[in-house]
C-alpha positions in Angstrom: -7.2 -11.9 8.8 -5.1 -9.8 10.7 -3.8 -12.8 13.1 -2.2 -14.1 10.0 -0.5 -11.0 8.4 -0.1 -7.2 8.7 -3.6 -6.1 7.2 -4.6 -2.4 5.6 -8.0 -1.0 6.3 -8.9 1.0 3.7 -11.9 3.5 2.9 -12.4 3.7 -0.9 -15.6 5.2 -2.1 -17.3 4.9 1.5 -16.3 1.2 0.9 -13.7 -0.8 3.5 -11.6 -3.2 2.6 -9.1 -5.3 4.6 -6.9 -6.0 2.1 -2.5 -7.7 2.3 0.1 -5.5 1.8 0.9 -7.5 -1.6 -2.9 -7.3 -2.5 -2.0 -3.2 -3.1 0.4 -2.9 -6.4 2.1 0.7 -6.8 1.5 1.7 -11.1 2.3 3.9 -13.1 -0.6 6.0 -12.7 -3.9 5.6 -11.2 -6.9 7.8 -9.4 -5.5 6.6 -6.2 -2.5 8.8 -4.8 0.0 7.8 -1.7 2.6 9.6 -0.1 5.4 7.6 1.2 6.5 7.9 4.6 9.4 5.1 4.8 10.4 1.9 3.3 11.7 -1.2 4.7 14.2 -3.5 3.8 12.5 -7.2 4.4 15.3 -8.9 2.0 13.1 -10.1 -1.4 11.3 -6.6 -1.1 10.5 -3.9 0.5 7.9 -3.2 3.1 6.7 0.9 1.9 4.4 2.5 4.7 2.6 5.4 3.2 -0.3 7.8 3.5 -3.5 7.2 1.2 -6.4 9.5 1.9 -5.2 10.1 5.5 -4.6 6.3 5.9 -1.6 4.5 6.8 -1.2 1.9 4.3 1.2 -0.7 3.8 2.3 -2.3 0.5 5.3 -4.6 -1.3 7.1 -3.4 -3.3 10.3 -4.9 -5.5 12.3 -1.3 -5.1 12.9 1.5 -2.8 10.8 4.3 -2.6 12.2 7.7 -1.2 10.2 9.4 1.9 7.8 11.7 0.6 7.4 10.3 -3.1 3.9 10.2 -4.9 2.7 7.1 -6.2 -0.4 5.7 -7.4 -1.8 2.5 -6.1 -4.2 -0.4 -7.8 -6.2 -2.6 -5.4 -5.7 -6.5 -6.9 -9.2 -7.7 -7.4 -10.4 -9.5 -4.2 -11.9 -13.1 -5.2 
């Protein structure tokens, strides 16, 4: 997958997952908790790296997040 697009490998309940930045929505509240690290302008969104569980992560996102802002993610069910 990751020949095609930026991937995340993430460790969630001793599971991995490979999962697209777009597959990981930011919500209003969740168990899962990120710190952002920076956001980047890709012109229709913005590209946020952050820090889940001692991961870099990467995820869309339609607005600017500011360095070192909590949010909670949701993983979009994998088919």
């Amino acid at each position: 997958a990751a020949l095609f697009d930026d991937v995340n490998e993430i460790k969630i309940n001793e599971q991995t997952l490979l999962l697209y930045p777009h597959q990981i929505k930011i919500v209003e509240y969740s168990t899962l908790k990120a710190v952002v690290i920076n956001a980047y302008f890709k012109g229709g969104f913005w590209l946020i790296e952050m820090l889940y569980n001692n991961q870099k992560i990467f995820v869309h996102h339609n607005y600017f997040l500011a360095t070192k802002s909590q949010v909670f993610l949701e993983i979009e069910k994998v088919t």
